[in-house]
C-alpha positions in Angstrom: 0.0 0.0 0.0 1.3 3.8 -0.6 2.2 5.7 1.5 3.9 9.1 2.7 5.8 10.7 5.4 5.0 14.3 6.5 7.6 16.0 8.8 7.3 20.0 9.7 11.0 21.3 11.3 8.9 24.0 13.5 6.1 24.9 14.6 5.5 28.3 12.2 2.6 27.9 9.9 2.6 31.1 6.9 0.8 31.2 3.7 -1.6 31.4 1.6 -4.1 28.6 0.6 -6.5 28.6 -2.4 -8.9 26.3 -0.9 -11.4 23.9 -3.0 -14.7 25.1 -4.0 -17.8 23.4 -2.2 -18.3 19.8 -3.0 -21.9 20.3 -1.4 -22.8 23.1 -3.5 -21.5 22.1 -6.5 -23.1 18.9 -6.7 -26.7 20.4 -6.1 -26.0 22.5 -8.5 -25.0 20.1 -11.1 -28.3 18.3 -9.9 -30.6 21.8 -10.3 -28.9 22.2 -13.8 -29.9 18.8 -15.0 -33.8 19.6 -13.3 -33.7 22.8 -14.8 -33.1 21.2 -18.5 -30.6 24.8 -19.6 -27.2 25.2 -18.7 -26.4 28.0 -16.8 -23.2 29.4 -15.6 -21.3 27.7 -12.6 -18.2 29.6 -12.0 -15.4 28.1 -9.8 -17.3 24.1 -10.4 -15.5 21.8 -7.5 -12.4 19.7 -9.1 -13.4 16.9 -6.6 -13.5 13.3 -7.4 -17.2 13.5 -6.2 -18.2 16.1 -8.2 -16.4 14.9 -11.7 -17.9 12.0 -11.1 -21.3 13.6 -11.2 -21.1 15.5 -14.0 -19.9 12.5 -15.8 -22.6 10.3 -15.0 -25.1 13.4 -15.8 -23.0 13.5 -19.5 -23.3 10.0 -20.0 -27.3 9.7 -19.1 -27.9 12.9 -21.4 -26.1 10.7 -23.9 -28.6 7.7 -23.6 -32.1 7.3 -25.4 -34.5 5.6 -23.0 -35.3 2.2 -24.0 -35.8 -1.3 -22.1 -31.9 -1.6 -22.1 -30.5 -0.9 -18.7 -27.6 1.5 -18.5 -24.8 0.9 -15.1 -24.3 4.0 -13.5 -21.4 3.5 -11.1 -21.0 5.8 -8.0 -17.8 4.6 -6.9 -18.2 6.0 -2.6 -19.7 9.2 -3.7 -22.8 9.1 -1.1 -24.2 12.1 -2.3 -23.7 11.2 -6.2 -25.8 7.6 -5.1 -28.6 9.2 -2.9 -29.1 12.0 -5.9 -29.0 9.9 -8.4 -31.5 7.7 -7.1 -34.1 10.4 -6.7 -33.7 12.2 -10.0 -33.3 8.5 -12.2 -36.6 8.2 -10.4 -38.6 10.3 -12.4 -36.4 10.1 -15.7 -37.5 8.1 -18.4 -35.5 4.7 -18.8 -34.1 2.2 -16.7 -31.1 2.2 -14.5 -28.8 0.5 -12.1 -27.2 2.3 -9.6 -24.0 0.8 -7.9 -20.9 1.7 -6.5 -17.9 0.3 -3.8 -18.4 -2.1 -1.6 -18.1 0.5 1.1 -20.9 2.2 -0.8 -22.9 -1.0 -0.7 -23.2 -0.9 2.7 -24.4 2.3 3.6 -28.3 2.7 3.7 -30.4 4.2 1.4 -33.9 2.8 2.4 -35.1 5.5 3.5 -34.8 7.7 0.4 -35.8 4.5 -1.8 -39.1 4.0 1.0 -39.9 7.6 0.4 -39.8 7.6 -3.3 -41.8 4.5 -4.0 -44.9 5.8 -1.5 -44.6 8.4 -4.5 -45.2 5.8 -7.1 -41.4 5.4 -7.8 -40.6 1.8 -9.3 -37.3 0.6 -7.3 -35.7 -3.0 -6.5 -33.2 -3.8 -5.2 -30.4 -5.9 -6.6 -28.8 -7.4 -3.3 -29.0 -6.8 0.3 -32.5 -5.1 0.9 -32.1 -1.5 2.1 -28.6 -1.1 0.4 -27.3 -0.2 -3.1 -27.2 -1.6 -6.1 -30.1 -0.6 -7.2 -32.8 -1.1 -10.5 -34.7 2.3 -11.0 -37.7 2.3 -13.7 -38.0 6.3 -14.3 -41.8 6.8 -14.3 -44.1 10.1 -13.6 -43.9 10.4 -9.6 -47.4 11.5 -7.6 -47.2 14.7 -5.3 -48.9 14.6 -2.0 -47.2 13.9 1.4 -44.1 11.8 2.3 -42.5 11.0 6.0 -38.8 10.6 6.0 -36.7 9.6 9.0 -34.8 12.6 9.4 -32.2 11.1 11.4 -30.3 9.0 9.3 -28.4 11.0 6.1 -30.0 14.5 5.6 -29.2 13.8 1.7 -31.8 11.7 1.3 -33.9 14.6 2.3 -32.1 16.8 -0.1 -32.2 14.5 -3.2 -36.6 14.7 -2.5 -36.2 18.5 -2.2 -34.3 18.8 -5.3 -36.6 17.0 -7.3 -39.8 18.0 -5.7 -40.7 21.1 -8.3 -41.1 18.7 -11.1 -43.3 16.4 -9.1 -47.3 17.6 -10.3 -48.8 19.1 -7.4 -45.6 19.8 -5.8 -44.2 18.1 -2.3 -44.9 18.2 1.6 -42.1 16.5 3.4 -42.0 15.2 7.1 -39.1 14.9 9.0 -39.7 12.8 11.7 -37.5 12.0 14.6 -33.8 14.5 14.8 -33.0 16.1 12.0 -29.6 15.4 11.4 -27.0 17.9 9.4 -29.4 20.6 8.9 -27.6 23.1 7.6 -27.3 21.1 4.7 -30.8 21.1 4.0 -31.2 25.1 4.5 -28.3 24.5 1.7 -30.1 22.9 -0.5 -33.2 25.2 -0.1 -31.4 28.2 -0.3 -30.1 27.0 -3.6 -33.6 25.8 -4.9 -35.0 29.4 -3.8 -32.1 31.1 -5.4 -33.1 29.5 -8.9 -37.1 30.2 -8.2 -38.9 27.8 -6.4 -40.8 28.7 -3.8 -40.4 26.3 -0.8 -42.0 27.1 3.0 -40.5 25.8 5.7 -41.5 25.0 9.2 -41.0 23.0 12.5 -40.4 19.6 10.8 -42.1 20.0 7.9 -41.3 21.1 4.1 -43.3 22.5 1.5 -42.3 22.4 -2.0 -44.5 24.4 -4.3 -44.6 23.0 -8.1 -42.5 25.1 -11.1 -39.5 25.3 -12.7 -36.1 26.0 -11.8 -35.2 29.5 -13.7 -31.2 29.6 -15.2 -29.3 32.0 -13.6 -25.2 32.1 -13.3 -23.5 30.8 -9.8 -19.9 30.9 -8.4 -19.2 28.3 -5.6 -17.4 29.8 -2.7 -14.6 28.1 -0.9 -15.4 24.7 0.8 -15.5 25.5 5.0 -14.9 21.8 5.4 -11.7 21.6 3.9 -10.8 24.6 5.8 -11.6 22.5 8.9 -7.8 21.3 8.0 -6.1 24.4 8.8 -7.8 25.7 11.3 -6.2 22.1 13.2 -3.2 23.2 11.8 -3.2 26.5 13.2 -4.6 25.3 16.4 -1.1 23.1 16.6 1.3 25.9 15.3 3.8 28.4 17.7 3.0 31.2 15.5 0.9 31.1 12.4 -0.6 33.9 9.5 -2.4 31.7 7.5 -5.0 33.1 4.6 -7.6 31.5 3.3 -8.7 33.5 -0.1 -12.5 32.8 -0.8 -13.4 31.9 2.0 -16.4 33.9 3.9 -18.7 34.3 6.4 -21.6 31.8 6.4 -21.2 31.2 2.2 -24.4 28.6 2.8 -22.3 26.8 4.7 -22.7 25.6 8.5 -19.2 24.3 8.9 -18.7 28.5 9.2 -18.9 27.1 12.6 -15.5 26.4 12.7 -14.4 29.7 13.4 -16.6 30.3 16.8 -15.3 27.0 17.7 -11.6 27.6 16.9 -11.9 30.5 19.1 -11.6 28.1 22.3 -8.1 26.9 20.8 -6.6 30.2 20.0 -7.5 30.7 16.4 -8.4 33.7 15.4 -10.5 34.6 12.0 -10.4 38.0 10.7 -12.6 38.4 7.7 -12.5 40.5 4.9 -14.0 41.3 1.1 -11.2 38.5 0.2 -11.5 35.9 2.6 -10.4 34.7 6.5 -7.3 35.4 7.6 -6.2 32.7 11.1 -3.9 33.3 13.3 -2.8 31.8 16.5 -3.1 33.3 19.9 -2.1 31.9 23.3 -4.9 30.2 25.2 -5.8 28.0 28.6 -8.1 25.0 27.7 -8.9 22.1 29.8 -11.9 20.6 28.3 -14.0 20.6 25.5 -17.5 19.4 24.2 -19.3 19.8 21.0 -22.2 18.2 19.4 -21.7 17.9 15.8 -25.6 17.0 15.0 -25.3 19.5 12.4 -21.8 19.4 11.6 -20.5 15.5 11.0 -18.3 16.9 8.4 -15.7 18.7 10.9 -16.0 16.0 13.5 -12.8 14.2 12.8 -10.4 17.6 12.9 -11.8 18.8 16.0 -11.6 15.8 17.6 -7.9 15.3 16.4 -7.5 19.3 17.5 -8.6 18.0 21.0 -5.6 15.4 20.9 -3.1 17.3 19.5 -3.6 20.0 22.4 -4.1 17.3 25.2 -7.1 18.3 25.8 -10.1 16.1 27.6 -13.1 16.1 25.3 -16.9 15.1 25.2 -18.6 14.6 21.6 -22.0 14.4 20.6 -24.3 13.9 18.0 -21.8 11.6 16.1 -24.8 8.8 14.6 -23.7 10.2 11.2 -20.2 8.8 11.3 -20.9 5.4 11.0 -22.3 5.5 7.7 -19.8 7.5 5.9 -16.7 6.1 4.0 -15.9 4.5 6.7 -17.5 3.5 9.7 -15.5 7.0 11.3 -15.9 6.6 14.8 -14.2 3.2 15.1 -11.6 5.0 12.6 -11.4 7.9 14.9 -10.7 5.4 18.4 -8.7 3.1 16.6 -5.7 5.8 15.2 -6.0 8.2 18.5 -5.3 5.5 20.6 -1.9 5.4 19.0 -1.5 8.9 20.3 -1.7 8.1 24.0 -5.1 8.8 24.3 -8.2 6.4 25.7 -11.2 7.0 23.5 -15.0 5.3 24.5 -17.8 4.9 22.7 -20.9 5.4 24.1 -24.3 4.5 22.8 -28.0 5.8 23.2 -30.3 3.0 22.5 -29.0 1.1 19.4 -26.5 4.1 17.8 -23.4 4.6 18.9 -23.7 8.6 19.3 -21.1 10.5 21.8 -17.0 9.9 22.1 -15.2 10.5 25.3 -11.4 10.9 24.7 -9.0 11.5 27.5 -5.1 11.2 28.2 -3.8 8.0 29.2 -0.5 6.8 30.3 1.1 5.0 27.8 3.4 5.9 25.6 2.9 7.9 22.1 4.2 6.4 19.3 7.6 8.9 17.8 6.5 8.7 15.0 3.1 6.8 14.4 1.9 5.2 11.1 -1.9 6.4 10.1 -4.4 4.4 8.4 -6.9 6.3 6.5 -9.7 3.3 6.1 -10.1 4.7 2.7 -12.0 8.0 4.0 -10.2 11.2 2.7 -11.3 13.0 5.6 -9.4 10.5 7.7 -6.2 11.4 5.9 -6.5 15.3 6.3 -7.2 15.1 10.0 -4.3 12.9 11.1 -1.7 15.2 8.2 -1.7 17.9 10.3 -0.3 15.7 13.5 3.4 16.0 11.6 3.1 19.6 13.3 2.6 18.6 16.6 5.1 15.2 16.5 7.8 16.4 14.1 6.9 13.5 11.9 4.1 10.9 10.9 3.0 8.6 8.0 -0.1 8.3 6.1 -1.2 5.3 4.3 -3.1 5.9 1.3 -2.7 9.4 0.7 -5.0 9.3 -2.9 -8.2 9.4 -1.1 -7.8 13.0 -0.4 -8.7 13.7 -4.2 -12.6 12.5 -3.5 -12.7 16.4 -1.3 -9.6 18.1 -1.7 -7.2 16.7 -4.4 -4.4 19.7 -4.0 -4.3 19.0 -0.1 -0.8 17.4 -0.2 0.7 20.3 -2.2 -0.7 23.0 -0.1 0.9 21.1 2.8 4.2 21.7 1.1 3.3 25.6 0.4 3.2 26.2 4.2 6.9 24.6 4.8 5.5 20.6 5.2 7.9 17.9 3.9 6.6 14.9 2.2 8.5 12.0 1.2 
């Protein structure tokens, strides 16, 4: 397996970073585009894996005249591509099959596929009930009422929303139970609003008048969760002046958390008309608690942040994890642990939902070897570690390209050695 070694000869972290656009926002869009049946404009598009991968599949179904032959659509671990996909195929003329990794085979998507056939949506599934691959008939879905667990992926919400203003009569959705990773459905219905469709909101419930999506050009701002990165890094650093171009307030994006979070580490974000500017500042912390609920995406640097600092730390809301590219929780225990820390995993009922982490007494590791369990985010949490150790190695460094595929080089722009 390939790997590489990171190593940082101080402490100093100067620069400045040209972060990724938005996986999120770019892949909605690419799905309102498709809905909306004109191109329009999308400025600064998102080089991910993820997102390529989208628009390909979209080319290649564009490309193909319905018939009774089925065309393979492959998803590779691209959750959102899968979950989107499946809603919009839905009510496409033709017939499809939807697969992907084995990873992605066993992440649910029952829920959505539950949801769509109480609109009239013709679904089977190919293997394991519940779980891709999937057939999908395209046929003309019924409008009316659906109920949605809200508490499993909040994109199975958003692929409904999305396609909701070509449904006749339009869509009320119920969220039942917690709503998980909100701020990615306000996303999503900030998007659908910004192209014309009227959508009401309220408690857990969401209206979706019927119309079309109206063309109108869009630049995707920088991606918050990829900043999630630096802001560890900073946390770790002596002394740091670190600028993140792009990158602004909000931006439809909830991982803008990061920066009232950061605040209790010492990082300080200074906006202006260009971007965020961090930089470190001296500060006392003993213990820390979060619940990520809405934010799943920034779990793993925070959590790494926590250990890197030495700091005791209670997390919540962490359900999510499991069902990612990885099951991340067990990811998260199993490569912290080699840091010298005790990590538990505590459940409520049948999820596993909260993490405890403490120091323990053991020994660290000088200079530890990280899996990354083939989840990029894994690999961009545990990088930044070569800051706070001198020196560590990361095994399977490609899978940063499914978020973030320049992550390695803007290591090295900011003084990081890779071998």
């Amino acid at each position: 397996m390939k790997s590489i070694t990171l190593s940082k000869i101080d402490r100093t972290l100067n620069g400045v970073i040209p972060l990724p656009a938005s996986k999120s926002i770019s892949n909605r869009l690419l799905i309102i585009q498709e809905l909306c049946g004109k191109p329009f404009g999308i400025s600064n598009l998102s080089e991910a894996d993820d997102t390529l991968l989208l628009s390909g599949l979209l080319r290649e179904m564009e490309h193909t005249k319905p018939g009774k032959q089925v065309l393979s659509l492959d998803t590779a671990n691209a959750g959102t591509v899968m979950r989107f996909l499946t809603a919009l195929l839905s009510s496409r003329p033709g017939r499809w099959m939807l697969t992907g990794s084995d990873r992605m085979k066993q992440r649910p998507v029952g829920g959505l596929v539950d949801a769509l056939i109480s609109l009239g949506a013709v679904i089977d599934y190919l293997g394991k009930p519940g779980y891709p691959p999937l057939l999908v008939k395209g046929t003309t879905l019924k409008g009316g009422t659906v109920a949605i667990d809200a508490g499993v992926s909040s994109q199975f919400i958003s692929a409904l929303l999305m396609i909701a203003p070509g449904i006749p009569g339009g869509l009320t959705i119920k969220l039942n139970g917690e709503v998980v990773s909100s701020p990615y459905l306000k996303m999503t219905i900030d998007l659908m609003e910004h192209f014309g469709i009227r959508i009401k909101s309220q408690q857990n419930q969401i209206r979706v008048s019927p119309g079309d999506y109206r063309p109108k050009p869009f630049t995707v701002p920088a991606d918050w969760s990829a900043a999630a990165f630096w802001y560890e890094a900073v946390a770790f650093s002596a002394r740091a002046d670190l600028e993140l171009p792009g990158l602004v307030p909000g931006a439809l994006q909830g991982d803008a958390v990061l920066a009232e979070i950061y605040r209790n580490f010492g990082v300080h974000t200074e906006f202006s008309a260009s971007g965020a500017r961090l930089t470190r500042e001296p500060v006392k912390i003993d213990g820390f608690y979060f619940d990520f609920t809405d934010y799943p995406d920034i779990a793993q640097a925070v959590i790494a942040t926590c250990v890197g600092l030495g700091i005791r730390g209670r997390f919540e809301g962490l359900k999510s994890l499991q069902i990612k590219e990885t099951d991340r929780l067990r990811a998260i225990k199993s490569e912290i642990e080699k840091l010298g820390f005790e990590c538990n995993i505590t459940a409520r009922g049948e999820a596993l939902t909260a993490m405890e982490i403490s120091p323990a007494r053991h020994k660290t590791i000088a200079q530890p070897v990280f899996e990354t369990f083939g989840d990029h985010r894994m690999a961009m949490s545990l990088a930044p570690f070569a800051m706070h150790l001198g020196s560590v190695r990361i095994q399977n460094p490609d899978v940063v390209v499914k978020s973030y595929p320049r992550y390695w080089d803007h290591l090295k722009m900011t003084g990081f050695q890779i071998t």
